[in-house]
Every structure is written in C-alpha cells, then in structure tokens.
C-alpha positions in Angstrom: 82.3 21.8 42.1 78.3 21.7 42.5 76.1 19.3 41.4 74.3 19.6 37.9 70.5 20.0 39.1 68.8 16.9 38.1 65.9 19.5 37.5 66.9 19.8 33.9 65.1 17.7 31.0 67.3 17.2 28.1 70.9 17.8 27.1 73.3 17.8 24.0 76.6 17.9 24.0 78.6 20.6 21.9 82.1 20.0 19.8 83.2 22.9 17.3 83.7 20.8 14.6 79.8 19.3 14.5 77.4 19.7 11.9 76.4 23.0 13.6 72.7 23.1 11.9 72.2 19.4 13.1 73.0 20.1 16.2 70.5 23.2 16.8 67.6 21.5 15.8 68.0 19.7 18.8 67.1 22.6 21.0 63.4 24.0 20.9 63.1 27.4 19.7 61.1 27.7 22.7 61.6 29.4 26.2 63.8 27.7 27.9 65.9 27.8 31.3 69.3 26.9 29.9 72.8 25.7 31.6 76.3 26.0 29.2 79.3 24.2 30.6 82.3 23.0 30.0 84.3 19.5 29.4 84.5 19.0 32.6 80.7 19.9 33.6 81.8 22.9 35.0 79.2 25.9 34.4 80.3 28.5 32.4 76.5 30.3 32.1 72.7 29.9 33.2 70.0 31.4 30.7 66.6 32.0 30.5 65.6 32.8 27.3 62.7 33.0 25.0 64.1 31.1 22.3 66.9 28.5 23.2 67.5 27.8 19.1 68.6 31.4 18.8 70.2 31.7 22.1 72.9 29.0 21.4 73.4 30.2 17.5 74.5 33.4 18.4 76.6 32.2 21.3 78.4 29.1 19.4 78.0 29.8 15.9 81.3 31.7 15.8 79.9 34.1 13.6 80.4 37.1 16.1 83.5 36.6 17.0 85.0 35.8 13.8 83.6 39.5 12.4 85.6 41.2 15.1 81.5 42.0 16.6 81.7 40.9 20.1 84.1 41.4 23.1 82.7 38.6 25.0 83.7 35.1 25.6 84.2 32.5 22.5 81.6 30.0 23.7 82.8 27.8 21.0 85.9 27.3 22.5 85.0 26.1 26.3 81.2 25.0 26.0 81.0 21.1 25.5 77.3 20.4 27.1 73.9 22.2 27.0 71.4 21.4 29.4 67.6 22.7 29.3 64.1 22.8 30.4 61.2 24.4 28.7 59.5 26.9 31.0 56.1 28.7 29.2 55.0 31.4 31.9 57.2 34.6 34.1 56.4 32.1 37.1 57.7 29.2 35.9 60.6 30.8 34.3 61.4 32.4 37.9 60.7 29.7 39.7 63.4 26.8 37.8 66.1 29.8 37.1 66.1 30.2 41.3 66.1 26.3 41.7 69.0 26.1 39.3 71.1 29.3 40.3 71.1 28.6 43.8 72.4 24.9 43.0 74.9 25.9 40.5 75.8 29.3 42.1 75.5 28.7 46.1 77.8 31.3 47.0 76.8 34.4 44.8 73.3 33.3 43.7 71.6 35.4 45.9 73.2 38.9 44.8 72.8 38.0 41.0 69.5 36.5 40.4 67.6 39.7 40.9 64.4 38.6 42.9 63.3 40.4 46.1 62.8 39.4 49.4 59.0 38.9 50.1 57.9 41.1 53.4 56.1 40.1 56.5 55.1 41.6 60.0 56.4 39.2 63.2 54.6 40.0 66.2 54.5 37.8 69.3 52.0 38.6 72.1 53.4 36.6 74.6 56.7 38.2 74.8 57.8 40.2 77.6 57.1 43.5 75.9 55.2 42.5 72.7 55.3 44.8 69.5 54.8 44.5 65.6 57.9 44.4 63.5 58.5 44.6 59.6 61.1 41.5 58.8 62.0 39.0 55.7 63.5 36.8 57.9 60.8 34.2 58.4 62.9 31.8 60.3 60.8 29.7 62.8 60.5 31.4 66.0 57.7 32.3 68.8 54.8 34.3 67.3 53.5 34.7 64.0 54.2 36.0 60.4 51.5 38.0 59.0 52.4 38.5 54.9 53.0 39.2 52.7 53.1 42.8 51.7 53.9 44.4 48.8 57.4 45.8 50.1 59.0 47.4 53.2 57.3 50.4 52.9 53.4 48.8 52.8 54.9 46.8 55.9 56.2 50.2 57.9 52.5 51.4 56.7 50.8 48.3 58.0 52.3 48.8 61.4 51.3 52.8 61.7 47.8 51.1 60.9 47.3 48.3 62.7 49.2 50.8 65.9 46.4 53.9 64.9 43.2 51.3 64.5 44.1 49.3 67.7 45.3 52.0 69.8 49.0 50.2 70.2 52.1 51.4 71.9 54.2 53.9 69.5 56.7 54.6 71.5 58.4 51.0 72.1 61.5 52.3 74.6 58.3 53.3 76.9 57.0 50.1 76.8 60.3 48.1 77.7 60.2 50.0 81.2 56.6 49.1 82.3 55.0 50.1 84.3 57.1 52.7 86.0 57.4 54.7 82.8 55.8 58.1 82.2 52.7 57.9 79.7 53.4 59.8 76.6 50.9 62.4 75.0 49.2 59.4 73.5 47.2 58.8 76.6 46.3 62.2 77.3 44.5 62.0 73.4 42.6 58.9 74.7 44.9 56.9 71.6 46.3 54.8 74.1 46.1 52.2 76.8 49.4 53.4 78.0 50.5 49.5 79.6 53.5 51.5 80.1 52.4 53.4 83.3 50.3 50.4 84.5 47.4 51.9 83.4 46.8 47.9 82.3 48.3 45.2 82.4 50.9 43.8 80.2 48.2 40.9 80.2 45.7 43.1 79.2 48.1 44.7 76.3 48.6 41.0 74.8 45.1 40.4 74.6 44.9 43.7 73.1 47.4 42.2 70.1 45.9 39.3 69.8 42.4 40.9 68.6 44.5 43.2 66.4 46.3 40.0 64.2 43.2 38.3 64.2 41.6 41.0 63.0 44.6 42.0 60.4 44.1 38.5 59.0 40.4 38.8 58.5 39.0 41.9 59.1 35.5 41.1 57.7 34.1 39.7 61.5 35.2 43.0 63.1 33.6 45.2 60.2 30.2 43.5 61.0 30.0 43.9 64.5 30.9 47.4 64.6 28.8 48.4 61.3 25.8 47.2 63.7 27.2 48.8 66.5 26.9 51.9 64.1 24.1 51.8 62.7 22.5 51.0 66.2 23.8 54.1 67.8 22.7 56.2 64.6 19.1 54.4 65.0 19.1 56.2 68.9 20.3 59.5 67.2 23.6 59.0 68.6 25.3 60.4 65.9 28.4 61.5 67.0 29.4 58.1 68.3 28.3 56.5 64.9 30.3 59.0 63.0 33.2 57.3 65.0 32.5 53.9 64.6 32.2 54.8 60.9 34.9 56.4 60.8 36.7 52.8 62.8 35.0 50.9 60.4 36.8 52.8 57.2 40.1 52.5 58.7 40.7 48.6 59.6 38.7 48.4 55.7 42.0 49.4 54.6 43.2 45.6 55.8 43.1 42.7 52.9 43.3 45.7 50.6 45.7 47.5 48.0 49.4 46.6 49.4 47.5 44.7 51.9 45.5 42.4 49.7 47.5 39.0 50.5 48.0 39.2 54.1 47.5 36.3 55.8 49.3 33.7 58.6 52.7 31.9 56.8 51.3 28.5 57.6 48.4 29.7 55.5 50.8 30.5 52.7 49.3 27.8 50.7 48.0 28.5 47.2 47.0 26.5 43.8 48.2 28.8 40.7 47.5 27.9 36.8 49.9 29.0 34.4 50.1 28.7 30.9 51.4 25.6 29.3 53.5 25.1 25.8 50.1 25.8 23.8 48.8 29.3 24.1 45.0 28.3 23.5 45.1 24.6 25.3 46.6 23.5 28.1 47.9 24.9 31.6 50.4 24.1 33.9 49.0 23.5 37.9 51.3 24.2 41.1 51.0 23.7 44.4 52.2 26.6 46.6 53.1 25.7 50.4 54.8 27.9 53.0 58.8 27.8 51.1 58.2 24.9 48.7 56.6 25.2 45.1 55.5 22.1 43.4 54.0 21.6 39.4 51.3 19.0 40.1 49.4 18.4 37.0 48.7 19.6 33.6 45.5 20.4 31.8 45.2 19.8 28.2 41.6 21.4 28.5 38.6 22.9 30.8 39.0 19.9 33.4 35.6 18.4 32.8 36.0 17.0 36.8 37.5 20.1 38.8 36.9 17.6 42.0 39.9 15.5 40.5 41.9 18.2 40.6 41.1 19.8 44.3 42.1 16.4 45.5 45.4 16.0 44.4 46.2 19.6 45.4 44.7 18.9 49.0 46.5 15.4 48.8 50.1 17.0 47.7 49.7 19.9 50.5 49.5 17.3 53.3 52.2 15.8 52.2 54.3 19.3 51.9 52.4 21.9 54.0 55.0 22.6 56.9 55.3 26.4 59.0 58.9 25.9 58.7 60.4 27.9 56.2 63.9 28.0 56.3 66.2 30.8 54.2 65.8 29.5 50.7 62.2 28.9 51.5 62.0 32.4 52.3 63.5 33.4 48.6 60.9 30.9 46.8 57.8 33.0 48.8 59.1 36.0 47.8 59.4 34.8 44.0 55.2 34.0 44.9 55.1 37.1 46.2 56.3 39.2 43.3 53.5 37.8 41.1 50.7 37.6 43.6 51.5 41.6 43.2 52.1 41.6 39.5 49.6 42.6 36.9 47.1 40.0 36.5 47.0 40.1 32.9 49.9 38.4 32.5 51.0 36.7 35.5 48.6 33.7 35.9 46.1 33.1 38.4 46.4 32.1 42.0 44.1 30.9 44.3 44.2 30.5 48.1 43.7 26.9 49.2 41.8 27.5 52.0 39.0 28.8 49.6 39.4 26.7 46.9 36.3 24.8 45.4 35.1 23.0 42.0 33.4 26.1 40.3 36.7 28.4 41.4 39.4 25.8 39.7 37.0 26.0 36.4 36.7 29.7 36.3 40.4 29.8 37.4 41.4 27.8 33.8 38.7 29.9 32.1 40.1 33.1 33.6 43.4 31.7 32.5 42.7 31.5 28.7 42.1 35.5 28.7 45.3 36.5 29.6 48.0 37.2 27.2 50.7 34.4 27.3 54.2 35.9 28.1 55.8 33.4 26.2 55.1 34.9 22.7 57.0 33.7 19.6 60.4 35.2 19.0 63.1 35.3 16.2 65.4 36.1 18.6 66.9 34.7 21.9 65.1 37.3 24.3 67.6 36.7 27.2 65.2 37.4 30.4 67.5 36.4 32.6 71.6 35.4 32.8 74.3 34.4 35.1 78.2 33.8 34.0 80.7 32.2 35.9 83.5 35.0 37.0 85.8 33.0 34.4 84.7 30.8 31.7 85.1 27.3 32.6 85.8 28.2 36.0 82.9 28.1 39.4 82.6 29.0 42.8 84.4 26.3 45.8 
C-alpha cells in the first residue's frame, strides 16, 4: 500500500454518524487538492476541486444516494479520512495533483492524470553520424536537449527548419554510409554539403551542427552579422546576394518564436514563476523552476518593496537544486511547465527565465500578475477539475 504524501496540509477524519454540518466546516470552501480514503488509509479517490466544502457534501452527505440520484459509490460507507491542501492557480493545482497521483497511484498514474509530455530536439554532434531528433525522453545521455516546443509537430517543424536554414543532411540512411554514398539531388541544388560523398568531412559536418544549436538557442548573434553582411552587399549594389541574406535572415527569425518561443538548453530550464495566492488582489505565490524539480519558495503579501530579496533566494534555492539530470518523473513535471509556458497568459501566471531575471523584472512580474484574471474564482459548487478513483473502493494498486 503507498505512502500517504506528507505533501498534504490538514486532515479530518469522517464517521457517518457525526454531526455532518460540524464536520464540513472544517474544510475550506476553497480549491483544494483533496485525498478520500478509507479505515485503513487506503485511497479510495484524489480530487482537485474548486470548492472542497461542496465537494465532500455531495459525496458524503448521503443525500444522493438515498433519492435513488446517483449510481456511483456510497462514499459514506468506506471514506473514514480526508486529506487536503489549498491550491489557488491551474499551475499549482497541476503541479500538487501530479506530486500526489504519482505517489498514491505509481502504477496507473501516468495514463489517468491527463498532462502531456513536454517535447524537445536531442542532437549530439560528436556522434558517429550526428542528426537532430524530436524525443520526450530526456534521460541523461551524450549531447543536448534543445526545448521545449509546443508539441511533436512544432518539433518535426523545428527539424525541417533548422535542416533548410543550415543546409543539414535530409536524407539520414545517406549519411550512415559516408563517404562512399551517392549525393542526393540536394547537392546538385547547392542545399547541401553532402558529408555523405566526402565532399566534407564528417568533422566539418559536426562543426556545421554545432553553429546550428547555438544558433537555435539564440539566434539574435547570427541575425546581426548577417543583417550587416546584407546591408553591406546592398550598399555595393549587390542586390541579388542581399536579397538572399534577407531572405536567410527571415528564415532562422522564425527561431525563439511562435511554437518556438521557449527553446532553450535543459540545463537552462530554470525559471522563477508568480502565481496567484489565496487573495485575488494581494498576495502571490513564488516557485522556483529547475530542470525536473519545481519548488514554492516564498510568498508575497504585496509589491515586494526589495525585489533584490527575492532574486537572492531564488538564485540561492537553484544552486542548491539546479541539476541536468532529469530523470522520467522529472520529465512529466517539465512538461506540466511546459503546458503553461504555452498557455494563455491571461490566466496562467507569469514566468520568467532565470538567466534574465533582475530587480525591475520581479516588480513588473507581481504587477503584471495583479492584471490577470485569477482562475480560482468563487464557486457554489465543487468544480471537479480533476479526479482519480481507485479501480474498487477501498481497494489500491500493489
């Protein structure tokens, strides 16, 4: 039977015969991450919901299943403890439902919770035969990640791109026999190198990558040089060749854009995000994001007056967590990041890369913060977001 996550904040324990309006004023009518189980501690269900008060009235009041109204289980009959925590933004509420699931559920977790996998390019120049690959495996290994992306399809779209703007092998089963294979028409359009027949070197080719991921990550140093170069050859009425450079210059633009907009290095993955906190107008709720871990490390009751205070404990926690080894559930808490870095930013927060972090940026961030619509709005009802039953009640996963 799996541990009951120490992650939870308060619990009450349940009998059918209690004083059933006492013991729901004990819960918040708040939103909440919630965990039912039985005498035993065994979990029957995991909630999130935007009002816990409601949420356990209608599932152990009776009322429903006395009027004949409901098919499902009689909660009344097998729930004995109620464990919470209050969650008051989409981000934290994903965020401690994963943490919980994955300790409650271990074995089925992964095909219930709903959250996708967040994608990433691997590419390793130094291999024998070196190529760009679309993969949400980030499991250490030679080379780099290069994420993420929006979804598979961005990533397949990335590597047509970064293959078209750096004039990269297409046709990888020629590659793998270098250099005795036969160029293909790629060469012939001058879009190729073609390592393949030893036209160069496999050397040559890696150096070739290496300009093209440094250049995926920040495109803005290659964008200058060849805008010059451009506007240089148009200044000699070389127009033609200018027209091409522009036309260069346009295409890697596309990079740190649109699907694009987040790619960086995974050991870069580092971010400080504000979300809101339980009141709407006041305070907000600060986590550190690291390559697989996510951390809350403070919370603002107001506009902090000394932003500095806060940069330094963020830079002070990611020392102490910042690691390029994600393993597979550090994999599934990036891609719960990465579904809100692509989210609507009215609503989802507001997250800041660490490596650009500063004073004026963390008080704009909480400023920015107070304009957006909090998600947690005030509900009569239990608003089940999310929800995840044991196949039998009382019964879990070995």
């Amino acid at each position: 039977m799996p541990e009951i996550p120490t992650i939870f904040e308060k619990q009450i324990d349940f009998e059918p015969g209690c004083d059933f309006e006492a013991f729901l004023r004990q819960s918040p009518a708040k939103w909440a991450v919630y965990l039912m189980t039985d005498a035993s501690d065994r979990p029957i269900q995991l909630l999130c919901v935007k009002n816990l008060r409601a949420s356990l009235k209608r599932r152990l009041s009776g009322e429903e299943a006395a009027a004949g109204l409901s098919k499902r289980v009689d909660y009344r009959e097998v729930v004995r403890h109620v464990r919470w925590r209050r969650v008051d933004s989409a981000f934290e509420a994903d965020w401690i439902y994963f943490e919980v699931a994955r300790q409650v559920f271990p074995q089925s977790y992964r095909g219930m919770v709903g959250f996708r996998p967040a994608w990433f390019l691997h590419v390793n120049p130094e291999s024998r035969f070196p190529r760009y690959v679309k993969t949400i495996d980030l499991t250490p290994r030679a080379g780099m990640f290069l994420g993420p992306v929006e979804d598979k399809h961005a990533a397949a779209r990335l590597i047509e791109l970064v293959e078209d703007a750096f004039d990269l092998c297409r046709h990888y089963h020629l590659l793998t026999a270098a250099p005795d294979a036969s160029a293909c028409a790629y060469k012939g359009m001058g879009k190729c190198p073609a390592p393949c027949d030893g036209s160069i070197s496999m050397d040559q080719y890696r150096r070739l990558l290496e300009l093209s991921e440094k250049t995926l990550v920040d495109p803005s140093e290659t964008i200058r040089q060849q805008t010059a170069r451009m506007q240089s050859a148009a200044a000699e009425l070389r127009f033609e060749l200018a027209a091409k450079i522009k036309a260069y210059v346009q295409q890697i633009s596309q990079f740190g854009k649109g699907a694009f907009r987040h790619v960086g290095r995974l050991k870069d993955f580092c971010y400080l995000s504000l979300q809101h906190g339980p009141r709407p107008h006041g305070n907000a709720k600060v986590f550190l994001i690291t390559p697989g871990k996510i951390q809350q490390i403070l919370c603002l009751i107001n506009e902090p007056q000394r932003p500095g205070e806060v940069l330094a404990a963020a830079v002070a926690a990611a020392e102490h967590l910042n690691s390029d080894q994600v393993d597979q559930i550090g994999a599934e808490r990036i891609g719960i990041v990465a579904h809100h870095l692509f989210s609507p930013k009215a609503t989802q927060g507001v997250f800041m890369r660490m490596e650009k972090i500063d004073e004026r940026s963390i008080a704009k961030a909480y400023r920015d913060l107070k304009k957006q619509t909090p998600v947690a709005e005030e509900t009569e009802q239990e608003g089940v977001l999310k929800e995840l039953q044991s196949i039998m009640p009382g019964s879990t996963e070995t």
